[in-house]
ROLUMLUM-563830 format. One record per residue: residue in one letter; x, y, z of N, C-alpha, C, O in turn. Coordinates in steps of 0.05 Angstrom, whole numbers, plus 5000, padded with zeros to 4 digits. Atoms other than C-alpha are relative to their C-alpha. Layout:
AXYZXYZXYZXYZ;...
//
This chain:
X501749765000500050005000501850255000503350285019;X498649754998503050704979500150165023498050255032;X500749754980504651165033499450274990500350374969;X500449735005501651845039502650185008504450095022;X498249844997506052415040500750195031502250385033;X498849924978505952555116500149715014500149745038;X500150244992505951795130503649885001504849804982;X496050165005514551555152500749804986498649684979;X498650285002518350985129499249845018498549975037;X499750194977517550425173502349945002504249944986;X496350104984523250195221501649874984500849804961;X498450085020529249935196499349605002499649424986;X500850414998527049145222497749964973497149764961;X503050085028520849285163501249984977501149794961;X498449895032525049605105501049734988501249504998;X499550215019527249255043503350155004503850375014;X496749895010535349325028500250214996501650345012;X498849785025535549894981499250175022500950355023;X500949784979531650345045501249915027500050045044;X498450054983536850015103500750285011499650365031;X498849804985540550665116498450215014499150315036;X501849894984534351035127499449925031499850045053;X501750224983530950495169501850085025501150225043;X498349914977537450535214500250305016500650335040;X500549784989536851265221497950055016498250225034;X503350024989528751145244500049955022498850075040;X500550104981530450695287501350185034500750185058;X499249844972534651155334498350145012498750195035;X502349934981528251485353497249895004495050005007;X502650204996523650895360499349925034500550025052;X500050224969521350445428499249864991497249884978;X502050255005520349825419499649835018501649745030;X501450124977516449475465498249835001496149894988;X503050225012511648825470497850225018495650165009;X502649814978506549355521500050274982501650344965;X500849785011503149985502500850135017500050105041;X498649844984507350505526497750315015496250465002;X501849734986503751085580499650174981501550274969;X501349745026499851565530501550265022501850265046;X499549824979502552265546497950204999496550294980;X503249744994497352805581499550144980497150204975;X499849725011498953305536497849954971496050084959;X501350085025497052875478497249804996496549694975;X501950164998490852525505497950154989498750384983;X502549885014483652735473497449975015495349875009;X502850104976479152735531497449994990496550154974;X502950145016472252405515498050115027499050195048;X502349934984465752585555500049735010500249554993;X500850114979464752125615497549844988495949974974;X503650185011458251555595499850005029501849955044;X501149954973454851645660495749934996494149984979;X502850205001447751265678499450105028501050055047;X501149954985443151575726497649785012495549804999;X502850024985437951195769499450045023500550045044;X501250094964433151195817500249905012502449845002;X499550244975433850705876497750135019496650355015;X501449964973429850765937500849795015501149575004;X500050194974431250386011497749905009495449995003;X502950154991426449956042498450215011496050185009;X502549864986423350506077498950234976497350414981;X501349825026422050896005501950184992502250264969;X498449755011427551416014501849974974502949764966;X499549955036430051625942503250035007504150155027;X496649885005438251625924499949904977497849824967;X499349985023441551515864502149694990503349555006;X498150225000445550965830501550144975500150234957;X498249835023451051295781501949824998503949745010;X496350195020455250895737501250104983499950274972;X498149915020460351055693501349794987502549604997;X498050255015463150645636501850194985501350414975;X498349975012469350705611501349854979501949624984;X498950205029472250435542502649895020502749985043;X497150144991479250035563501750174980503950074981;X499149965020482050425508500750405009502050574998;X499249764983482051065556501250025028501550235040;X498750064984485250725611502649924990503449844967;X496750085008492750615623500449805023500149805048;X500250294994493949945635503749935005505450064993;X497650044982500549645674500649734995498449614993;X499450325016503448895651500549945040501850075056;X500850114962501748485733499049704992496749634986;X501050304997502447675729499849964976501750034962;X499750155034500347375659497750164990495850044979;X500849905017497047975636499550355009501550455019;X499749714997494848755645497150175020494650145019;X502449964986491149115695499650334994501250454980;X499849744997488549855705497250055018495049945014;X502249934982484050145758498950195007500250365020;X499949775007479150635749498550095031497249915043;X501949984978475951035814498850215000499850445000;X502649804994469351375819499550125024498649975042;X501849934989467451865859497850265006498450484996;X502249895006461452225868498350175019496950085037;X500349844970459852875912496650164987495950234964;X502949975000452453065917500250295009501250315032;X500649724995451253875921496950055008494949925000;X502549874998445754305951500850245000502950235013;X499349645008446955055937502850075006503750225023;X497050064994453954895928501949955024504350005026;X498550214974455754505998499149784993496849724985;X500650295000457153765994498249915025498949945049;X501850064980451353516032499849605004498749495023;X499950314997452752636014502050024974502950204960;X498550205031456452205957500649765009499349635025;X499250284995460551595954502049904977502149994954;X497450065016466551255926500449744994500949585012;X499350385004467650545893501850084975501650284961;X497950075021473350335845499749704985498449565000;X500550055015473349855791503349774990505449845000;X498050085015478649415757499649824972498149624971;X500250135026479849225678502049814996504049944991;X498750225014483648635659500349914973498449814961;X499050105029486648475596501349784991503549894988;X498750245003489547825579502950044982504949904986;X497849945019494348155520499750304993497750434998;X500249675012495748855490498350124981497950354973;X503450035026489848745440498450065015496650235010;X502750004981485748645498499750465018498150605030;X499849654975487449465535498850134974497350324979;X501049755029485649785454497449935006496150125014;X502650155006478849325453498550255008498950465020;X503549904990471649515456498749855025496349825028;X501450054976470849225522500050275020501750445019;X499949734989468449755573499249865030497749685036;X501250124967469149785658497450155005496650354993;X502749884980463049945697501250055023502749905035;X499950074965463450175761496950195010496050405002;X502849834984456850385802500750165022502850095032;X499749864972456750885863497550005008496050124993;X503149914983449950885909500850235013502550265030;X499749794974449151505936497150045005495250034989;X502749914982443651675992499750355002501150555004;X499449695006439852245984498750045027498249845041;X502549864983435252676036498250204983498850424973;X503249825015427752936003500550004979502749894976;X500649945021426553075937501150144978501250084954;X498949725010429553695917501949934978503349734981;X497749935016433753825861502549975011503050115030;X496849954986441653655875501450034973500450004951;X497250005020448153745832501349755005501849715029;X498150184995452153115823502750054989502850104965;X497649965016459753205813500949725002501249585022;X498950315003462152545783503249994994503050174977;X497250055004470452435774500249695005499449535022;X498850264995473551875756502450034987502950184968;X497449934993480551775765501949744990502649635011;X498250165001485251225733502049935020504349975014;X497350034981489551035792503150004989504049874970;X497350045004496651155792500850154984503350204981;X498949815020495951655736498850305006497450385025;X501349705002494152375722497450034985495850214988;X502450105014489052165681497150085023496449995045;X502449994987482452445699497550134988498150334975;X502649855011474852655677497650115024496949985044;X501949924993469953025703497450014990497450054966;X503049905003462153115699497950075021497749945042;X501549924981456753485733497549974980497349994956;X502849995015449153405724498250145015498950335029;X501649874992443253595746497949705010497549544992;X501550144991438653115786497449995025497750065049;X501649984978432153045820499949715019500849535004;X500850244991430752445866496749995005495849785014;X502250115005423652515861498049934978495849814982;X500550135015422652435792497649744987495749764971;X500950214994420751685801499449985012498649755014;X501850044981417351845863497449844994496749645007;X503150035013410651715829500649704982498749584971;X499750235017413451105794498649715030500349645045;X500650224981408750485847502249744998501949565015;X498950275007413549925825503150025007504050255006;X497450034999421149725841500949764989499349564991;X498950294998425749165819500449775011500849865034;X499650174981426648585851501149664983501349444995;X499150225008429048075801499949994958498650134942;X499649955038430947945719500649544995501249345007;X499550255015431647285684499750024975498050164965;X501550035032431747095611501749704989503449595002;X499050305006433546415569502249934986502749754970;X497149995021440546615548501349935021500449965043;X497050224978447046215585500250245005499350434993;X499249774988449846665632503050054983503750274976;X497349955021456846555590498450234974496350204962;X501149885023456047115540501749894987500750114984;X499450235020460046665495497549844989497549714968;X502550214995453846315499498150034994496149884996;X501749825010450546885468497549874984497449634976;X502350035020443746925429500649944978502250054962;X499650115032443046455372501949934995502249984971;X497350115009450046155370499949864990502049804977;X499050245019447345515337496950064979495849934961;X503349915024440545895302498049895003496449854986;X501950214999436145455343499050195013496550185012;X502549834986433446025384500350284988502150444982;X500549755019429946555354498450165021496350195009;X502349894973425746895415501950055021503549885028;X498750004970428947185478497850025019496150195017;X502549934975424347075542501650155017504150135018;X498749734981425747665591497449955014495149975004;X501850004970422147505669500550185011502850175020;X498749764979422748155707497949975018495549925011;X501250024974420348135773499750245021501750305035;X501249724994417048765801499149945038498449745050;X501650104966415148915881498750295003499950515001;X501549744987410349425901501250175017502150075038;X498349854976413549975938496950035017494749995008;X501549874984409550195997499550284992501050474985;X501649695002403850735994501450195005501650384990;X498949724983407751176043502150154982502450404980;X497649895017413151255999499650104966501350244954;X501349845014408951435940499250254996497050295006;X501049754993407952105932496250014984494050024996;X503350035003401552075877501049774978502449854960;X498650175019403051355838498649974972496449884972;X500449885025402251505768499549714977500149504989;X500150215016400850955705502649994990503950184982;X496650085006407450625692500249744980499049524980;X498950275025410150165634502749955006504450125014;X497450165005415849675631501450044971500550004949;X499549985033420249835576502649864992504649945004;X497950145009425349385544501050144970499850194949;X499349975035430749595491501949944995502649795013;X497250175008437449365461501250324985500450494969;X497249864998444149775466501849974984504049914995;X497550195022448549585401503150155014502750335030;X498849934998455849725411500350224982502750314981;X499349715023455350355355498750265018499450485010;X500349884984451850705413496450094987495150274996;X502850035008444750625374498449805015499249575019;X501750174982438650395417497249974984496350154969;X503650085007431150065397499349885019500149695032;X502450044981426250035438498549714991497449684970;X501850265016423149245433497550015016495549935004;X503150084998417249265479499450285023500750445036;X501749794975412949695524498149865010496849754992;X501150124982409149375577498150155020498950135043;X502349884985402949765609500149795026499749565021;X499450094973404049525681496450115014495150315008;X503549954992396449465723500950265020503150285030;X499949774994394750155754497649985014495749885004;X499350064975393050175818501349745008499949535011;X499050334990397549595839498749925012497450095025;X501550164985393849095870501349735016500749615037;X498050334983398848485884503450185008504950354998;X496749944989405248565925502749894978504950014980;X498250025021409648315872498949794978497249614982;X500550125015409448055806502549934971504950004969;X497750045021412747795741498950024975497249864967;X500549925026412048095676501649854979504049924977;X498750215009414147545629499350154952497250184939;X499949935023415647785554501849874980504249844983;X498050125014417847445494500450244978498750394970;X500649815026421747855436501649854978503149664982;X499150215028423747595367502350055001503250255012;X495950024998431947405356498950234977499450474981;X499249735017430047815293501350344996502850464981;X498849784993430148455332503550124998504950294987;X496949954993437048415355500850114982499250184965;X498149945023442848655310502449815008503049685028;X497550384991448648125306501850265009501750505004;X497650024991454748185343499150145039496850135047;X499749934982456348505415497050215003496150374986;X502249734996449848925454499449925034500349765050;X500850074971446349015517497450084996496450224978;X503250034992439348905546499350215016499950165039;X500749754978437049585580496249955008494449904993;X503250054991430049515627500650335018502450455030;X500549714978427350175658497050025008495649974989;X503049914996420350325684499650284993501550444995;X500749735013416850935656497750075009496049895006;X502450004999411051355683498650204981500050354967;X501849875022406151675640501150355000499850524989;X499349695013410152385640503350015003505250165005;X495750015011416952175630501549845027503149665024;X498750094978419052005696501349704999500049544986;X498150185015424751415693500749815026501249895049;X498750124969426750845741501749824982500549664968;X497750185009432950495713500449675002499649585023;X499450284992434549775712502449944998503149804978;X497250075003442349735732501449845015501249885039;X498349915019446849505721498549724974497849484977;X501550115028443849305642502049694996504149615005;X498050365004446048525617500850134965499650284949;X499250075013450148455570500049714971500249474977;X500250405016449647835505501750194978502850414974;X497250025024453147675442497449824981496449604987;X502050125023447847575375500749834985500150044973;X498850115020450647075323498349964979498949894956;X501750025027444347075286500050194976500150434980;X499149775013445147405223497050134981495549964971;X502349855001439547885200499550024969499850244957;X500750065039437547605119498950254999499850394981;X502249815018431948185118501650254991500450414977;X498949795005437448695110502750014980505049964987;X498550025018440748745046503350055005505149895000;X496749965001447549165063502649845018505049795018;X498250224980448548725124500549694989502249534997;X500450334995446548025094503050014976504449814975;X497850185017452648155031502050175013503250284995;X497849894983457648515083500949695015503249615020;X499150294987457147775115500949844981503149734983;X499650235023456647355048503550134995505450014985;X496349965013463747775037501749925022504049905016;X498850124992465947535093500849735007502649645022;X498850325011466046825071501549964992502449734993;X498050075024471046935026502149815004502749664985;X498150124991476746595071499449735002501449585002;X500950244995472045935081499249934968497749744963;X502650015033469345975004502649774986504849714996;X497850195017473045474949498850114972497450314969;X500849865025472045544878498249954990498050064968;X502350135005465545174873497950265011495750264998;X501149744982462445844917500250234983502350364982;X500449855011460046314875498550295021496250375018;X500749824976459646884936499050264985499250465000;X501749805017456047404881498850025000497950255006;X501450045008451347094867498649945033496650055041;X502049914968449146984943500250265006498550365021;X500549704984450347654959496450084990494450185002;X502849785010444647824904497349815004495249824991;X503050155000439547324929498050225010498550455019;X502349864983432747564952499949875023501349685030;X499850114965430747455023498449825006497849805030;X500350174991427646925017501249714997500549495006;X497450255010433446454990502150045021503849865023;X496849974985438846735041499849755016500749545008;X500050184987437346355098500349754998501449635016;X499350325013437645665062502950104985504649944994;X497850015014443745885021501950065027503849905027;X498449954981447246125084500849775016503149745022;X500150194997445645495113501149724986502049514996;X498450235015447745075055503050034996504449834992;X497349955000454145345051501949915024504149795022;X498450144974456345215124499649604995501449445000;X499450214996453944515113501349864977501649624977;X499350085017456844455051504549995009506349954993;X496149975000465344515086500049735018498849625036;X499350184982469144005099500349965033500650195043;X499549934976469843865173503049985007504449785004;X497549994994476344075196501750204972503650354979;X498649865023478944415129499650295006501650445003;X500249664996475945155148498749885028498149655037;X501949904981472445495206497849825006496849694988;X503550004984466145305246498550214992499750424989;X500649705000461245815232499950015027500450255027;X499649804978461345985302501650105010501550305024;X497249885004468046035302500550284983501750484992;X499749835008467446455247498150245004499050454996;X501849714984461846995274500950095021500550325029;X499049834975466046985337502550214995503150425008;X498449785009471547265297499550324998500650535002;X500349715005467647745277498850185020499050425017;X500949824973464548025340503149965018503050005043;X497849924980471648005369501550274979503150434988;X498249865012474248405319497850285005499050485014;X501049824997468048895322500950145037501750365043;X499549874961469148975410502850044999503550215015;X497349834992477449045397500750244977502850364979;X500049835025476749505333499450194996500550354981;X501749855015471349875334500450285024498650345040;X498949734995474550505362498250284974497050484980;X500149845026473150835285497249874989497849784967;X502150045006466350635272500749585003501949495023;X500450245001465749835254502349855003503949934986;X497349994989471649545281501149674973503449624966;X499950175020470348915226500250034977500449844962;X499749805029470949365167502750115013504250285002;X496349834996477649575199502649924987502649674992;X497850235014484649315160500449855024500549625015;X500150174984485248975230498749795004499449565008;X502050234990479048695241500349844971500849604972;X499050305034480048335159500549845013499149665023;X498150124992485848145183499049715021499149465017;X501050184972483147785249498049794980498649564972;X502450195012476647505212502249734982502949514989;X498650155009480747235158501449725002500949514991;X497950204990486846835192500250055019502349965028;X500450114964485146925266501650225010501850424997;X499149894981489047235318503949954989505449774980;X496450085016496747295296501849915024501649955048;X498750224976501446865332501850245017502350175040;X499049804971505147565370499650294980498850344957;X500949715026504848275350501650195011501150225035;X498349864999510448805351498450255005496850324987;X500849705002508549515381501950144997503750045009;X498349805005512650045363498750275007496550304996;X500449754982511550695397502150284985504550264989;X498349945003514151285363500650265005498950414997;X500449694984516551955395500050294982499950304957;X501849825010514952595380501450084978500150214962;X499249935032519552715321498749914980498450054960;X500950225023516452145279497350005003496749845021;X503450034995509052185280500249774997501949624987;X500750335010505351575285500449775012502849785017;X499050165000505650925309499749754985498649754963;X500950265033505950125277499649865024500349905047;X500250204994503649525292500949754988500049754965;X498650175022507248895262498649735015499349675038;X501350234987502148225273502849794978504049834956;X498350315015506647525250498449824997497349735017;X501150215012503247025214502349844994503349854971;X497850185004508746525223499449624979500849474966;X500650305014505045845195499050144975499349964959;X500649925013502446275143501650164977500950234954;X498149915015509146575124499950224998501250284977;X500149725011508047305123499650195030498750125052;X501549854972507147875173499050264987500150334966;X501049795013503248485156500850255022500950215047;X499149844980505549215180496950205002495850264981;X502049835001499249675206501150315011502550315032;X499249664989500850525219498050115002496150094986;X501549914983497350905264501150314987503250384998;X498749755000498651655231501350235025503350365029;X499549724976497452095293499249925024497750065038;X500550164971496951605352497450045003497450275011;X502950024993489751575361498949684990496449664988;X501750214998488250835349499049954977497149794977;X502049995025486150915275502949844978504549914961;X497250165016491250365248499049864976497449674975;X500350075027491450305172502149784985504649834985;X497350215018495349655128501250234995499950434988;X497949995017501649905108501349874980501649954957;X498650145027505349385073500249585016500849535039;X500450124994504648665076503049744990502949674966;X498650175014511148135066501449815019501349785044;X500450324991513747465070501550005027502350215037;X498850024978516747235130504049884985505949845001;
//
């Protein structure tokens, strides 16, 4: 692949002969390192805080707050501890009334990485804080959270009532649904289940703690990792409660979903907006793949290509109509030898791993990485190169050693947006 004209040489370990003397020159202001070296302050791009407000109430009705914060892994700085990488983020959270701290509360968090792939990923920490409030009133929350060990830090302030959900009669008290708790184990991994059942289990708050209890619906919706949500059901909940607890039992079609990585968000709602949260939200993993949608069903058929032979005319499935996919998609997996290629669940898990460590830049499977990954898997080690501030840019060099080749990826301006450079033999 040509380089652009503010894009370096690569190191002198990449170069061909005839570019040696350069390469050697490069290298005197390189690091090379198997870990991702400490980002520096100056040059970090601070992101807005994801922060999740709910209601809560105590047994005796009184209203506080539950505030979570997720953080990407990909904004933490992560430390090499035992046989792999840690980083620990800590929340905390000071509660205002006409600018005196009047409550809060402080919990911390830790992310784990298994490899240096794993600290870039699209996996993200949670951490919750409960804070207790007193009455109703309007407060300020100041939220900070703090990377341990570094300088690294964000702020956010909001605006919150705790009585809001006063008027909401109902509380949580329990969740179930018919997916393995392994999210490996995700929805539809072998296409036999098409329906998710979701049991939520509701308890009457006490009258006293009611202020006037209002008509309330159950609302279920799904969280994709692109930060797009749909609403799948709304549930008119009975008005005046009458039973001390109950279970609102809902099935919704696999269709809904969208394939790869998402989460299940439940909240109660009363008839003028008012919001009661259901946290912390579940997490699954889709593998079903969604025929009714043209751009997605031949974005997948192209990613056969690596399992396809020459008998696989992958064109001509892309341009089926929708009601041939599903059998052709089907005949194709059962049409491979066993053992010669992929599993398909092997191969959809590629691809939702490559979307959760990728998708920094929109689709993390449309990335030259994520190819890469789908393709021929996980590369047997991977060279970071770090490079200081003379040299814009950094690389990544994955080894495909049984495969004979290693491919180089460059990052122009350190931000995570790593493009093929040049691909050759081993």
């Amino acid at each position: 692949m040509p380089a652009t004209p503010r894009t370096p040489s690569p190191p002198e370990s990449f170069a061909v002969p005839c570019r040696l003397l350069f390469g050697v020159c490069l290298l005197s202001c390189l690091i090379l390192s198997d870990t991702f070296a400490k980002p520096r302050d100056s040059e970090v791009r601070p992101e807005p805080l994801e922060v999740e407000l709910a209601a809560v109430f105590d047994d005796d009705g009184a209203p506080g707050a539950g505030v979570t914060v997720t953080m990407p892994y990909r904004m933490l700085v992560f430390r090499r501890g035992g046989d792999g990488f840690r980083s620990e983020l800590r929340v905390t959270v000071s509660v205002l009334r006409a600018g005196r701290v009047v409550a809060g509360g402080i919990e911390s968090g830790a992310a784990i990485a298994a490899d240096y792939a794993g600290t870039r990923s699209g996996d993200r920490l949670r951490v919750t804080v409960p804070v207790s409030l007193a009455g109703d009133r309007e407060v300020e929350l100041r939220v900070i959270a703090e990377v341990v060990g570094t300088s690294r830090w964000w702020e956010r302030r909001m605006k919150f009532s705790p009585g809001a959900a006063r008027d909401i009669p109902w509380a949580f008290a329990g969740f179930e649904w018919n997916l393995p708790d392994d999210p490996e184990q995700g929805l539809r991994l072998d296409a036999t289940v098409d329906s998710v059942r979701v049991d939520v289990e509701l308890i009457r708050r006490p009258a006293s703690s009611v202020a006037n209890g209002r008509p309330t619906s159950l609302v279920i919706e799904i969280l994709d990792g692109h930060g797009a949500s749909r609403e799948l059901a709304r549930r008119p909940l009975e008005h005046p409660p009458e039973r001390p607890r109950m279970i609102v039992k809902t099935v919704l079609d696999g269709r809904l979903f969208p394939f790869g990585l998402q989460t299940l968000a439940v909240r109660l709602e009363d008839d003028r907006g008012g919001v009661l949260a259901m946290v912390p939200d579940h997490p699954l993993v889709n593998l079903g793949i969604p025929f009714f949608d043209l751009e997605t069903w031949r974005r997948h058929v192209g990613w056969l290509d690596h399992a396809s032979t020459d008998e696989d005319d992958l064109d001509a499935m892309a341009s089926l109509p929708v009601k041939d996919r599903a059998a052709a998609w089907r005949a194709f997996w059962d049409g491979r030898r066993p053992g010669a290629t992929l599993s398909e669940t092997e191969h959809l898990l590629r691809i939702v791993d490559a979307d959760r460590r990728f998708g920094r830049f929109g689709r993390g499977a449309m990335s030259d990485r994520g190819r890469y990954l789908i393709r021929y898997g996980s590369p047997d080690n991977v060279d970071v190169h770090v490079m200081d501030r003379r040299v814009p840019g950094d690389w990544e060099v994955w080894y495909y050693r049984a495969r004979g080749f290693k491919v180089i990826f460059h990052d122009a301006y350190g931000l995570g947006d790593f493009r093929e450079y040049a691909r050759w033999p081993l």
